[in-house]
Backbone of each chain as ProteinMPNN parsed JSONL, in Angstrom:
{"seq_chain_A": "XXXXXXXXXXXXXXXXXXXXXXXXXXXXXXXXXXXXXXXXXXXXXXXXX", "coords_chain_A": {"N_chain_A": [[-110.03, 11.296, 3.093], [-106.919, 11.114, 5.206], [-104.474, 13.405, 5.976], [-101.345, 13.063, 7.488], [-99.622, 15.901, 9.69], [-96.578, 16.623, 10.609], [-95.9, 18.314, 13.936], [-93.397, 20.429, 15.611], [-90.784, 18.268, 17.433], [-89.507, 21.271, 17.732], [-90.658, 24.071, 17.454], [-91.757, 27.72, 17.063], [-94.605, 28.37, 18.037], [-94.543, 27.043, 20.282], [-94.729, 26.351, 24.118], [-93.163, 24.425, 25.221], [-90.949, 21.984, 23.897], [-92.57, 19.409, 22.076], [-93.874, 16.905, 20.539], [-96.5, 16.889, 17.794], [-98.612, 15.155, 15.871], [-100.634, 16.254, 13.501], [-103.896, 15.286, 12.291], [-105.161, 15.771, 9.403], [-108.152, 16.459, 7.779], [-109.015, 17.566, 5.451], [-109.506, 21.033, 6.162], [-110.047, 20.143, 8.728], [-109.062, 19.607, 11.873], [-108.97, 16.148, 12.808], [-107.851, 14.454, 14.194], [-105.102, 13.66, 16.535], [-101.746, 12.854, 17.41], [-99.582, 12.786, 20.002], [-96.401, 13.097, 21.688], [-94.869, 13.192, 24.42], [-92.756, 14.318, 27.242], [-90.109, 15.063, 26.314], [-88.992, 17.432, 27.86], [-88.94, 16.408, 30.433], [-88.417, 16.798, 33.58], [-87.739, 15.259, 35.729], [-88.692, 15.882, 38.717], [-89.907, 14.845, 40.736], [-88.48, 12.569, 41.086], [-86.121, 13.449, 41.848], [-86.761, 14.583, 44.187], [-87.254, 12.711, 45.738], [-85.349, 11.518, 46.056]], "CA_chain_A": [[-108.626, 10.953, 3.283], [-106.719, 12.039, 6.451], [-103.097, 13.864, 5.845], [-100.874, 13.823, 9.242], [-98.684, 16.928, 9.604], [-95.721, 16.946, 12.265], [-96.091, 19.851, 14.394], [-92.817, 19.851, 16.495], [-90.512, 19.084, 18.622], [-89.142, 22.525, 18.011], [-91.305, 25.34, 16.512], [-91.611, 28.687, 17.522], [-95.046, 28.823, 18.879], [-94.953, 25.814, 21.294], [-93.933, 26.928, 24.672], [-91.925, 23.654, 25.207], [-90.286, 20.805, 23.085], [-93.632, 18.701, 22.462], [-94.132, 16.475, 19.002], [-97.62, 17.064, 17.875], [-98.492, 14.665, 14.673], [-101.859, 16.304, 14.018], [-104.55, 14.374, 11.642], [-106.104, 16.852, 9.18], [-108.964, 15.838, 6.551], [-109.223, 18.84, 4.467], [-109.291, 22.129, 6.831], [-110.697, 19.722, 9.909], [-108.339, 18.298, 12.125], [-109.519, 15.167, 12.922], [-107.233, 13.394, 15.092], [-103.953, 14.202, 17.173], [-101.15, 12.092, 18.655], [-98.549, 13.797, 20.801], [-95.31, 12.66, 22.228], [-94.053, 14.557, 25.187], [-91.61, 14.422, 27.688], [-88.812, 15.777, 26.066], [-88.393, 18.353, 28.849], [-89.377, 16.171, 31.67], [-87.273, 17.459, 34.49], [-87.539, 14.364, 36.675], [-88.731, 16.587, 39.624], [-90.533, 13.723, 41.685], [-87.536, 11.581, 41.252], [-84.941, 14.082, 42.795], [-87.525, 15.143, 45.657], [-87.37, 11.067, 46.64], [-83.833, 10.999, 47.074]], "C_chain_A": [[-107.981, 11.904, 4.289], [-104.96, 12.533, 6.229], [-102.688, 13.75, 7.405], [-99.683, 14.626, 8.934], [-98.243, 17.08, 11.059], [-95.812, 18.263, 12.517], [-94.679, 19.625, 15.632], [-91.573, 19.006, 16.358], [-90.396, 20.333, 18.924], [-90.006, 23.258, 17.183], [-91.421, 26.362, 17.6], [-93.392, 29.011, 18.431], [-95.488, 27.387, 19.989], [-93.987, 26.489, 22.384], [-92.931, 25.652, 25.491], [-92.046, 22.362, 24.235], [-91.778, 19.503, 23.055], [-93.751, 18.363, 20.684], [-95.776, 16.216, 18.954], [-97.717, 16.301, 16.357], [-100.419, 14.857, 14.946], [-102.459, 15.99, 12.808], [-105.469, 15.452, 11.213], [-107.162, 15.888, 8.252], [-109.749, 17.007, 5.944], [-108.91, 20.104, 5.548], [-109.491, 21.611, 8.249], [-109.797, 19.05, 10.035], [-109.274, 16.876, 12.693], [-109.064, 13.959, 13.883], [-105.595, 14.576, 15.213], [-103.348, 13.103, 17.807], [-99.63, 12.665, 18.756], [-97.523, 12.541, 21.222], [-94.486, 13.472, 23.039], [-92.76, 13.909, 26.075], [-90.156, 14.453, 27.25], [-88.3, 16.742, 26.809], [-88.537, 18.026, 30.015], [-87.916, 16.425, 32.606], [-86.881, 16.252, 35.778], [-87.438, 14.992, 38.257], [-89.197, 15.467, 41.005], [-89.286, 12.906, 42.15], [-86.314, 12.059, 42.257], [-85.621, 14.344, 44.201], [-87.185, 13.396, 46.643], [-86.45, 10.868, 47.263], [-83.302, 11.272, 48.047]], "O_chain_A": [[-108.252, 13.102, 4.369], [-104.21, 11.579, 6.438], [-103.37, 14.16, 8.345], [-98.833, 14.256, 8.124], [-98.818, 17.391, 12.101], [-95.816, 19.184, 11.7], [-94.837, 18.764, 16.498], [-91.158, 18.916, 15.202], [-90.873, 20.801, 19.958], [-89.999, 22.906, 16.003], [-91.255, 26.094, 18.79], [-93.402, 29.808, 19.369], [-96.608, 26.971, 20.285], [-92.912, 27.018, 22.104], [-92.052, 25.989, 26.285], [-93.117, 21.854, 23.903], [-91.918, 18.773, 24.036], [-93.732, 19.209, 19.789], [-96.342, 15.528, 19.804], [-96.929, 16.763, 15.533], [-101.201, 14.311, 15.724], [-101.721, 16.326, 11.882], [-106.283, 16.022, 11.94], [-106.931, 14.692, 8.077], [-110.959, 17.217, 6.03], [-107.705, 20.09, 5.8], [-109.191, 22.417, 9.13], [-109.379, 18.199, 9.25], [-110.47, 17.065, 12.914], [-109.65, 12.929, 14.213], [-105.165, 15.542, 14.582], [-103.974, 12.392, 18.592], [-98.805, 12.899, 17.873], [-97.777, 11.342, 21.114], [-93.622, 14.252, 22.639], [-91.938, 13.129, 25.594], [-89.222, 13.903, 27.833], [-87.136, 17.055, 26.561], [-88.388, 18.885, 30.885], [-86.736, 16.253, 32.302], [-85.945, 16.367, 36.569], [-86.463, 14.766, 38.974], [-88.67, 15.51, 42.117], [-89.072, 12.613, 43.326], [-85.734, 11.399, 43.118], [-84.959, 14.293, 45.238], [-86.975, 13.176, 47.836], [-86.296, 10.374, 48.38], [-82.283, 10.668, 48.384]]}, "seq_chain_B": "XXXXXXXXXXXXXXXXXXXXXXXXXXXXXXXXXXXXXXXXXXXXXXXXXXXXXXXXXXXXXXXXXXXXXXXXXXXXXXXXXXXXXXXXXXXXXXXXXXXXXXXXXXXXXXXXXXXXXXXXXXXXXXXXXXXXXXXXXXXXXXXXXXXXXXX", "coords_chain_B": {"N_chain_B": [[-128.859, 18.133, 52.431], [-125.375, 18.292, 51.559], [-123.71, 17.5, 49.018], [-121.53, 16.138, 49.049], [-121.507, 14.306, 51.984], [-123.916, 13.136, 50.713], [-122.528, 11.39, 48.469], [-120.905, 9.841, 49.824], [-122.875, 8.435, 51.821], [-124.395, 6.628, 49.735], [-122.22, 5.504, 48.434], [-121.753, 3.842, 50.485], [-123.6, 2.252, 50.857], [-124.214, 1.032, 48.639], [-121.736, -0.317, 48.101], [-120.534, -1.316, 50.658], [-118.344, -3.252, 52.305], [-116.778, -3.813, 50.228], [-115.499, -1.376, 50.107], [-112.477, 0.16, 51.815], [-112.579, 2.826, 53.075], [-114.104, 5.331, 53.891], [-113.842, 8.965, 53.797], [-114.856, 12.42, 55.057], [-112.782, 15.045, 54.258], [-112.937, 17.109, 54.698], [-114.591, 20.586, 54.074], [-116.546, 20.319, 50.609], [-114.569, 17.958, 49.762], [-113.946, 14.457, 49.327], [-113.02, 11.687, 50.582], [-112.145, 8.296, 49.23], [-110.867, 4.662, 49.43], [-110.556, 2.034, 48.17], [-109.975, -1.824, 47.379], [-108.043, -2.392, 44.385], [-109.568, -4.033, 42.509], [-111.356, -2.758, 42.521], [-111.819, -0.837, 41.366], [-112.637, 0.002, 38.763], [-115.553, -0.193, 38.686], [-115.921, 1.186, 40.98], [-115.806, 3.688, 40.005], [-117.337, 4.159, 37.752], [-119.793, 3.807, 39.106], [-119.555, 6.153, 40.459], [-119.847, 7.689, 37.854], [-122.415, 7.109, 36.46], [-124.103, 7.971, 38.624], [-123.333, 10.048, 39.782], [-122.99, 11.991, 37.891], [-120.298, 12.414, 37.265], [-117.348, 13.159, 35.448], [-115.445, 14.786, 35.531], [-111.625, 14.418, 35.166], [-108.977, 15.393, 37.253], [-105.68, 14.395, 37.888], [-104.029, 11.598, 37.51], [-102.428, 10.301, 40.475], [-99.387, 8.509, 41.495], [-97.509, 6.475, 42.903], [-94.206, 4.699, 44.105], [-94.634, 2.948, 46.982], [-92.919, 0.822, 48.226], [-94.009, -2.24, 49.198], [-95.976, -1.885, 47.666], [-97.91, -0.013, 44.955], [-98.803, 3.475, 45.057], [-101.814, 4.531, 44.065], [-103.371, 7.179, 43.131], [-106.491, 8.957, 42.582], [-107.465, 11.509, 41.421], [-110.579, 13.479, 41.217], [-113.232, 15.929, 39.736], [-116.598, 16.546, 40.697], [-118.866, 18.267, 40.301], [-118.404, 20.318, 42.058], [-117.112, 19.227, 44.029], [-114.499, 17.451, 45.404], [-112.816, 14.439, 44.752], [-111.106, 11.92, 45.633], [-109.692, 8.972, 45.22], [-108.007, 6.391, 46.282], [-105.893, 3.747, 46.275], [-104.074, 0.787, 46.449], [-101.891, -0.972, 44.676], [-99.863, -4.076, 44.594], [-96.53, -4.549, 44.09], [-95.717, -7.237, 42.995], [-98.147, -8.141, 41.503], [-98.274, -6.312, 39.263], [-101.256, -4.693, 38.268], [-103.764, -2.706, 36.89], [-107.049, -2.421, 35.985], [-108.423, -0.076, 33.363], [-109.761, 3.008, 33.626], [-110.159, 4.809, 31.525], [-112.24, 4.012, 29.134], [-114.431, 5.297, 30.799], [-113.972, 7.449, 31.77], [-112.788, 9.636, 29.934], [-110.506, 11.613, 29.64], [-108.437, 10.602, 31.274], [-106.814, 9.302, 29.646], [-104.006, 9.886, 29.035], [-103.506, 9.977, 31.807], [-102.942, 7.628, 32.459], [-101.071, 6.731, 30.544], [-98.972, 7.741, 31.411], [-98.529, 6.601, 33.881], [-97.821, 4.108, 32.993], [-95.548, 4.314, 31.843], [-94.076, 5.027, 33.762], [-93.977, 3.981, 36.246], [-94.595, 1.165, 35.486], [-97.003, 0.296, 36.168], [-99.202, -1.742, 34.74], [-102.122, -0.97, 32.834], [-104.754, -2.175, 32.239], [-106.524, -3.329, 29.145], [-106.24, -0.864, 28.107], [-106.931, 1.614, 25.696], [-105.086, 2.873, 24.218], [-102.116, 1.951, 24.103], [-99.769, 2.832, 24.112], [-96.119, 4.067, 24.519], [-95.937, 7.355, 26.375], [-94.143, 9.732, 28.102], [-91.358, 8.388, 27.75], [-88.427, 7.61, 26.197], [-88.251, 6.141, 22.604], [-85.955, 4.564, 22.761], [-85.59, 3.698, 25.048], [-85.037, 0.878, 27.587], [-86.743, -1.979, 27.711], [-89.141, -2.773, 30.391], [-87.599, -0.95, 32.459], [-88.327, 1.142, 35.113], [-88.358, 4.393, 36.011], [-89.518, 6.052, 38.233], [-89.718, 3.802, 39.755], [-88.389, 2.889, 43.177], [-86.277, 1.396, 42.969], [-84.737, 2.14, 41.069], [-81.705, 3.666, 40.186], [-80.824, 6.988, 39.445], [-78.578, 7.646, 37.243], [-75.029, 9.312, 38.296], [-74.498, 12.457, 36.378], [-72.632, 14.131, 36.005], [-71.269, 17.489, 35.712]], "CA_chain_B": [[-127.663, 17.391, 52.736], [-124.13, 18.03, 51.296], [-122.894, 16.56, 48.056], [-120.188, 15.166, 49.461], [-122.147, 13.347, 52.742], [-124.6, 12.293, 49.713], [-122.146, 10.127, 48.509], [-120.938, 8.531, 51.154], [-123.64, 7.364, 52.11], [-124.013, 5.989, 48.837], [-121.004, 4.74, 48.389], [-121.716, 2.666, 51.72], [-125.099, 1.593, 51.059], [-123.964, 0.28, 47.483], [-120.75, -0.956, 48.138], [-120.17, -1.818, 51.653], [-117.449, -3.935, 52.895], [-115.652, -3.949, 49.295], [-115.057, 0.014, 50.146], [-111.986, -0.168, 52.776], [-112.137, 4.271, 53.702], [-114.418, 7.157, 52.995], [-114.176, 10.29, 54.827], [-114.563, 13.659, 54.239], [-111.513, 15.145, 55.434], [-113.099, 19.082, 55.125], [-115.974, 20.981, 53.408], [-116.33, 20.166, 49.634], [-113.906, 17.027, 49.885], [-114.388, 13.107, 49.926], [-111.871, 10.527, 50.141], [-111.918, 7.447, 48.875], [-110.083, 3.932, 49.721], [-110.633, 1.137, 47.329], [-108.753, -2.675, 46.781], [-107.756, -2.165, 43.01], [-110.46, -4.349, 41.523], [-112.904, -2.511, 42.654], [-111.618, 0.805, 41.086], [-113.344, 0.621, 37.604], [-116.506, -0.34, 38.981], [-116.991, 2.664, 41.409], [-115.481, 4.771, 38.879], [-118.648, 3.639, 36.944], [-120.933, 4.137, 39.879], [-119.551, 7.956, 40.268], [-120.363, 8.634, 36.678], [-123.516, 6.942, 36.382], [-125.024, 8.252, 39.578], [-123.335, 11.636, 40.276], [-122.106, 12.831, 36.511], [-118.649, 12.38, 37.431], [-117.357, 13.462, 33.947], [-113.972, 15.125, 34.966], [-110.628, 13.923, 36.171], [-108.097, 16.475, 37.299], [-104.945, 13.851, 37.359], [-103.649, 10.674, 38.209], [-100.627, 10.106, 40.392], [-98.683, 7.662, 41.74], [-96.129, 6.46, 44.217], [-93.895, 2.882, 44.476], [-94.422, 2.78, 48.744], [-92.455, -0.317, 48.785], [-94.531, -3.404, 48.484], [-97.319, -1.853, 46.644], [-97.699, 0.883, 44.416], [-100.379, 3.703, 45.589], [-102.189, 4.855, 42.712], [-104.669, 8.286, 43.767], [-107.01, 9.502, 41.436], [-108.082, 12.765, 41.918], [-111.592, 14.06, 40.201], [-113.875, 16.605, 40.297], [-117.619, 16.462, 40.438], [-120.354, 19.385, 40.932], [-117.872, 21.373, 43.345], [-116.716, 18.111, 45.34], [-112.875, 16.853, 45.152], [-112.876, 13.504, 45.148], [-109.852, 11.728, 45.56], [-109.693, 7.765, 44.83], [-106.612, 5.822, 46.678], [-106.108, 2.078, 45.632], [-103.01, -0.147, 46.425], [-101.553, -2.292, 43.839], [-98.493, -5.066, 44.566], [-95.732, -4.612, 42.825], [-95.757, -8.133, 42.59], [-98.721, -8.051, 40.456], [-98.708, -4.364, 39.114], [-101.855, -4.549, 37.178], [-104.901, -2.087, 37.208], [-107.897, -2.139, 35.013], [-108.146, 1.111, 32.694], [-110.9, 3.654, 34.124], [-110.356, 5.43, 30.039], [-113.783, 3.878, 28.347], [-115.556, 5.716, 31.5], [-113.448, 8.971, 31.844], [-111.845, 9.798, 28.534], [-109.842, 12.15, 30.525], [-107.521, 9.79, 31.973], [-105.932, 8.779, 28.593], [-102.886, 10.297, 28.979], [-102.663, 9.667, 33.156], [-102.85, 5.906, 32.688], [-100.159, 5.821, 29.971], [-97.872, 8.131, 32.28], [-97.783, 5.945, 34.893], [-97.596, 2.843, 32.797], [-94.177, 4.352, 31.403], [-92.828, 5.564, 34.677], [-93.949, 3.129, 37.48], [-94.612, 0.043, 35.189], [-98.168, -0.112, 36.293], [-99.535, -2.032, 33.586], [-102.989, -0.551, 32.563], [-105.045, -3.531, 31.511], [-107.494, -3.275, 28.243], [-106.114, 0.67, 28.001], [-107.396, 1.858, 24.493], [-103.85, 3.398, 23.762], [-100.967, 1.997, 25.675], [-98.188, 3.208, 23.75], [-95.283, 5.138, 26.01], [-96.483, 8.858, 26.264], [-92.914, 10.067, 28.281], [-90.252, 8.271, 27.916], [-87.786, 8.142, 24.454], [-88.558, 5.18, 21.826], [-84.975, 3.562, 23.054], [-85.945, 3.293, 26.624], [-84.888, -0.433, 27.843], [-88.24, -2.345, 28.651], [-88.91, -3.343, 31.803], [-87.293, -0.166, 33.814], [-89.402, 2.371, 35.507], [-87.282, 5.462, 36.509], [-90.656, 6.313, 39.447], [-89.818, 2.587, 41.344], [-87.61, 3.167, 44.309], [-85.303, 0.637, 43.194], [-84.528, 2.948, 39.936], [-80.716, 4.703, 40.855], [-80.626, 7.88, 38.779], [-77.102, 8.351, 37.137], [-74.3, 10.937, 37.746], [-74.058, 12.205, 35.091], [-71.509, 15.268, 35.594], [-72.0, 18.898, 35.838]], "C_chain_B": [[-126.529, 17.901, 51.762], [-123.935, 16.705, 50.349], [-121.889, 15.177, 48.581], [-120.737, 13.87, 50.828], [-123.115, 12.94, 51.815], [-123.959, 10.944, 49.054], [-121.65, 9.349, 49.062], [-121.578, 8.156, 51.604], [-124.306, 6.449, 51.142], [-123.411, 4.922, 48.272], [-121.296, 3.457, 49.124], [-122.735, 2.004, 51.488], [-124.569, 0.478, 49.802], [-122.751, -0.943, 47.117], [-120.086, -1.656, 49.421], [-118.817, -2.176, 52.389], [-116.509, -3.761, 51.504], [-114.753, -2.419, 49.565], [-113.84, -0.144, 51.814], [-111.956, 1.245, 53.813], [-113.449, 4.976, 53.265], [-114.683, 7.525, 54.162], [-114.363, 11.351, 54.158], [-113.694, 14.631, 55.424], [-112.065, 17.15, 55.52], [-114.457, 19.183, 54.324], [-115.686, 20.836, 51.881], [-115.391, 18.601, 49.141], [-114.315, 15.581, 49.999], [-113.098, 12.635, 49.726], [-112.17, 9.08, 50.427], [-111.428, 5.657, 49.25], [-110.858, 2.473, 49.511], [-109.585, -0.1, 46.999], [-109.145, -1.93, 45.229], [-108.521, -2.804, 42.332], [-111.893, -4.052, 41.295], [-112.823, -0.906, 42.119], [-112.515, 1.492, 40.095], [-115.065, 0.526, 37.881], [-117.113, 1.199, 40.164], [-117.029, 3.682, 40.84], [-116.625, 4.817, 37.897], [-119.614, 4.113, 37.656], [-120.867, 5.742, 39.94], [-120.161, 8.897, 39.097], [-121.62, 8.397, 36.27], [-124.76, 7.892, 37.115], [-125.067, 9.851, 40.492], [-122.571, 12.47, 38.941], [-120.807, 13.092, 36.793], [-118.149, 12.625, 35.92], [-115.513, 13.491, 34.251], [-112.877, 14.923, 36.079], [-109.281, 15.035, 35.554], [-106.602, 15.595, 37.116], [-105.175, 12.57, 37.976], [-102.698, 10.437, 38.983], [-100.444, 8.797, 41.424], [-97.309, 6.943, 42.153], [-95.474, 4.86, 44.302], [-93.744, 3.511, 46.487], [-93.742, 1.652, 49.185], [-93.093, -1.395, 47.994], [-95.126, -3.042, 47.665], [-96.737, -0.516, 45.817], [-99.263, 1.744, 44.209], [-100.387, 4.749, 44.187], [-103.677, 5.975, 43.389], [-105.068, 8.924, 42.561], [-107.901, 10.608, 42.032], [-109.749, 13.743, 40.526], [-112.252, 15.484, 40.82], [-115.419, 16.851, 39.848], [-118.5, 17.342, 41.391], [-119.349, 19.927, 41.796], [-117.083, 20.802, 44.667], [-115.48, 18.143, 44.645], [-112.648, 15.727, 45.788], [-111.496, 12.908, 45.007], [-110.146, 10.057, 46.351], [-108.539, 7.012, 45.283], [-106.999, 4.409, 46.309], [-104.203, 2.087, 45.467], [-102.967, -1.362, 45.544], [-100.008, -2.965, 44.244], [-98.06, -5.108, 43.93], [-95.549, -6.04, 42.532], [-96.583, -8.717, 41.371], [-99.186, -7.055, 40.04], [-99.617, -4.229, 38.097], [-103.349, -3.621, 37.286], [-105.661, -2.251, 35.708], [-107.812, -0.487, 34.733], [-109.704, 1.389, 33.298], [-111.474, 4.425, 32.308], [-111.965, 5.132, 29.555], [-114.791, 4.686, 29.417], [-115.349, 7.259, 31.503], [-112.811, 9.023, 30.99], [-110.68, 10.369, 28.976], [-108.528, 11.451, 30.953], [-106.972, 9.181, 31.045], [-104.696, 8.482, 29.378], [-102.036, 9.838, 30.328], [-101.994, 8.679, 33.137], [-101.382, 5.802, 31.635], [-98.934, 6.974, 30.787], [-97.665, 7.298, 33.258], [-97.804, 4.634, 34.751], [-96.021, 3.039, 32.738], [-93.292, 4.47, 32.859], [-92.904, 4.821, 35.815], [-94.735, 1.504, 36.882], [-95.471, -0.28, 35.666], [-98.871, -0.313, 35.169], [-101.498, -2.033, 33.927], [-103.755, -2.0, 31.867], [-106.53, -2.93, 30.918], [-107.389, -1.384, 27.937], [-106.141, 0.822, 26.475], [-105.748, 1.799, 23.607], [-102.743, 3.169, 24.46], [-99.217, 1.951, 25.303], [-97.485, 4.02, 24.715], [-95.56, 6.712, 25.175], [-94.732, 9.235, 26.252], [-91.422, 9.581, 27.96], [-89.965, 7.879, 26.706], [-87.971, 6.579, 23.959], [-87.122, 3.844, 22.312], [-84.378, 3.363, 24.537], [-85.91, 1.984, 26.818], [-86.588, -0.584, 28.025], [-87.765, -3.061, 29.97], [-88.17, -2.172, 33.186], [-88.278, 0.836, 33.951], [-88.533, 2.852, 35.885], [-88.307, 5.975, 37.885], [-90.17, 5.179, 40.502], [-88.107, 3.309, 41.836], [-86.139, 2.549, 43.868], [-84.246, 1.568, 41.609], [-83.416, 3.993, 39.875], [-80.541, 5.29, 39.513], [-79.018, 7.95, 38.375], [-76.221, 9.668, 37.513], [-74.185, 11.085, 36.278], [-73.15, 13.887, 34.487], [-72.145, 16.542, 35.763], [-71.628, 19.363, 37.176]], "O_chain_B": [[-127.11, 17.895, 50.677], [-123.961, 15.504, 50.615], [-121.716, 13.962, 48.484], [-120.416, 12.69, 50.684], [-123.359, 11.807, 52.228], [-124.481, 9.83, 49.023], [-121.848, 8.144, 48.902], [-121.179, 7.135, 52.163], [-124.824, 5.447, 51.635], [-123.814, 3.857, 47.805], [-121.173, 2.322, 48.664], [-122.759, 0.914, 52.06], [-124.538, -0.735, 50.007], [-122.737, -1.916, 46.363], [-119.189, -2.483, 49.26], [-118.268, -1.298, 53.054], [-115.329, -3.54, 51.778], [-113.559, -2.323, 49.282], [-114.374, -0.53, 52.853], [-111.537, 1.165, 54.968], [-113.648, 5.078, 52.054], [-115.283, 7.048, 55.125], [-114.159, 11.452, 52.949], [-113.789, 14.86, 56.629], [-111.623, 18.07, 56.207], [-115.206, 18.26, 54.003], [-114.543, 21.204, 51.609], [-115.674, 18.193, 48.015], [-115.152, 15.41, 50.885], [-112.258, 13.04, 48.921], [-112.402, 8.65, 51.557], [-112.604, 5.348, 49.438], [-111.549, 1.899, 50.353], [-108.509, 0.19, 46.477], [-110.104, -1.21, 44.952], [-108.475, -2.383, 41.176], [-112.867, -4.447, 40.655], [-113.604, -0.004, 42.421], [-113.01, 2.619, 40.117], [-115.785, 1.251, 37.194], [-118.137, 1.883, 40.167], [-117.902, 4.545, 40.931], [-116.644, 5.828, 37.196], [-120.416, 4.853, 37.086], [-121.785, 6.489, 39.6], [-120.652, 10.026, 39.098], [-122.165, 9.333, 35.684], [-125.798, 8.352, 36.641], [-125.854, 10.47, 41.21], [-121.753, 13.382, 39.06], [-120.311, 14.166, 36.451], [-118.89, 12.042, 35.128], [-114.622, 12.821, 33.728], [-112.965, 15.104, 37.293], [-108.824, 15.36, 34.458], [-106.059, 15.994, 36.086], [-106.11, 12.306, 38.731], [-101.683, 10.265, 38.308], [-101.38, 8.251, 42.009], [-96.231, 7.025, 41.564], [-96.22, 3.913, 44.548], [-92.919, 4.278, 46.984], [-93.825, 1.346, 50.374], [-92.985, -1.615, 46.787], [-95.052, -3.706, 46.631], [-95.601, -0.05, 45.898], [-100.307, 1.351, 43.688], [-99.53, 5.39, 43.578], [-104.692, 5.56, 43.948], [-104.314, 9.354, 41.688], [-108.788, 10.544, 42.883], [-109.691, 14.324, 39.442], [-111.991, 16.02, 41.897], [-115.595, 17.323, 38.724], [-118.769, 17.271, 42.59], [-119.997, 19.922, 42.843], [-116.653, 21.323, 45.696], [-115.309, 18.692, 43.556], [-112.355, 15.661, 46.982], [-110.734, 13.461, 44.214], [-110.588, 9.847, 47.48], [-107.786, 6.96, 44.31], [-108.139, 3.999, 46.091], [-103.407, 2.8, 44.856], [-103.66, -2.379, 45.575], [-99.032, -2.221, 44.152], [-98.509, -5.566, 42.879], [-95.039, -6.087, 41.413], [-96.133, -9.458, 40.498], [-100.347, -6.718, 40.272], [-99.216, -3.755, 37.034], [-104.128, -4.209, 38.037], [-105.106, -2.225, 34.609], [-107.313, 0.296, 35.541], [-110.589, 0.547, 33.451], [-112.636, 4.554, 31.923], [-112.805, 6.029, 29.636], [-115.957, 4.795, 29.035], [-116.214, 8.114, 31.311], [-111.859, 8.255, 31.132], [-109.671, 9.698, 28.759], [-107.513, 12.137, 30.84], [-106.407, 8.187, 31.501], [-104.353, 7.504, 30.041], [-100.853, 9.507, 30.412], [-100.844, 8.541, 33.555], [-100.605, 4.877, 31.872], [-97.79, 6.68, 30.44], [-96.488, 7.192, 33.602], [-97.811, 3.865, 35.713], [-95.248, 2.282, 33.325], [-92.13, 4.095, 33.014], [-91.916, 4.901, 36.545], [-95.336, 0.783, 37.678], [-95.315, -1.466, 35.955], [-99.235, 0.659, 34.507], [-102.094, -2.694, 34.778], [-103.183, -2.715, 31.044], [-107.401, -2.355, 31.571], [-108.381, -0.739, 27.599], [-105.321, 0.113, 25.892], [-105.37, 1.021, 22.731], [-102.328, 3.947, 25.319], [-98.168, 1.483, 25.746], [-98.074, 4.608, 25.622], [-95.455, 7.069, 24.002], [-94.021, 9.189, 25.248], [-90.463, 10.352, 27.935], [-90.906, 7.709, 25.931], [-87.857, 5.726, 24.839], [-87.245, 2.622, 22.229], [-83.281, 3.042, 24.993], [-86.853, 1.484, 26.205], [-87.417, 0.271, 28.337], [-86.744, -3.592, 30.408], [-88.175, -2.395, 34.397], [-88.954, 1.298, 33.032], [-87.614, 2.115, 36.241], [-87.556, 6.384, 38.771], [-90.153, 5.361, 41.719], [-87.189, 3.878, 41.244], [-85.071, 3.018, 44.26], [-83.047, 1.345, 41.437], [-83.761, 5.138, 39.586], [-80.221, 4.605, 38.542], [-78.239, 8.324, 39.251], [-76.535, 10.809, 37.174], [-73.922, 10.31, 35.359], [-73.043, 14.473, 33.41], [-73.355, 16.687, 35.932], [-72.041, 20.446, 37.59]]}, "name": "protein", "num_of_chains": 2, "seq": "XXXXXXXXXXXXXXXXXXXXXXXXXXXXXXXXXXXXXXXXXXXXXXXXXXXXXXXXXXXXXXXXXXXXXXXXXXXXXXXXXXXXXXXXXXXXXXXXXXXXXXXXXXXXXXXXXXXXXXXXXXXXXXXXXXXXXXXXXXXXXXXXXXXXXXXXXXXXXXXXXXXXXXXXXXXXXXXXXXXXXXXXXXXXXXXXXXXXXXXX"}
């Protein structure tokens, strides 16, 4: 049986805003699914204009 | 011979006329230039025939009509780099993922942000952008006017 434990957006050792829902099954993770851009800066987009 | 003149001649022998570019623009370097349906197939031939394993990113540009899609790898010490034009008219690329695992994450970045729809992509939920993102806009296409939004 696989527990998922949110890791995230905010915790103290992530060095930016990143939701980590990571898939344990006893001490072994086993799976991971992330969700980022919460800090995307839209750098490409301003360079275009 | 040189890795890199190894596969180009390769490349050419195997693929011919479907291949529209390869050069090697310096030492260590190849480049690429592929229509789009022929992407997953050499992407296949690279890993079959030269252990192509790892891909450094994907990126991707709206140029107007099309939308240029460069895939940048790296195999044995070479830097290969993959160009392929897709029409935004029909913005659809096959997924390279079942060959390069690697490229999860590229393919669903530039499904979310330039609405290049990844076709048969394992996982093609939106990576970047927030759960109450309209469908249908890309904030990457040209036509995409950023808000003021003060400050």
């Amino acid at each position: 049986m696989t527990i998922s434990i949110p890791i995230g957006p905010q915790h103290p050792a992530l060095k930016e805003s990143t939701n980590l829902t990571v898939k344990v099954d006893g001490e072994k993770i086993v799976g991971i699914d992330m969700r980022l851009g919460y800090n995307h800066r839209g750098i490409e987009k301003a360079a275009e204009q | 011979m040189s890795l890199e003149s190894e596969i180009e001649e390769k490349l050419r022998e195997e693929f011919k006329e479907k291949i529209l570019e390869v050069k090697i623009p310096g030492e260590h370097r190849i480049f690429v230039s592929v229509p789009s349906p022929q992407v997953k197939e050499l992407v296949n031939y690279l890993r079959q025939n030269f252990g192509l394993t790892h891909i450094t990113t994907i990126s991707a540009i709206d140029i107007g009509d099309d939308i240029e899609v460069l895939y940048h790898f790296f195999c044995r010490g070479v830097t290969i780099r993959l160009r392929t034009l897709v029409p935004k008219t029909e913005p659809v690329i096959d997924t390279i993922t079942p060959i390069i695992l690697g490229a999860i994450l590229y393919e669903r970045e530039i499904q979310d942000l330039l609405g290049l729809k990844v076709k048969d992509h394992p996982d093609p939920r939106r990576l970047v952008l927030p759960e109450d993102w309209p469908e249908g806009v890309y904030p990457l296409r040209r036509d995409y006017q950023v808000g003021f939004k003060g400050g």
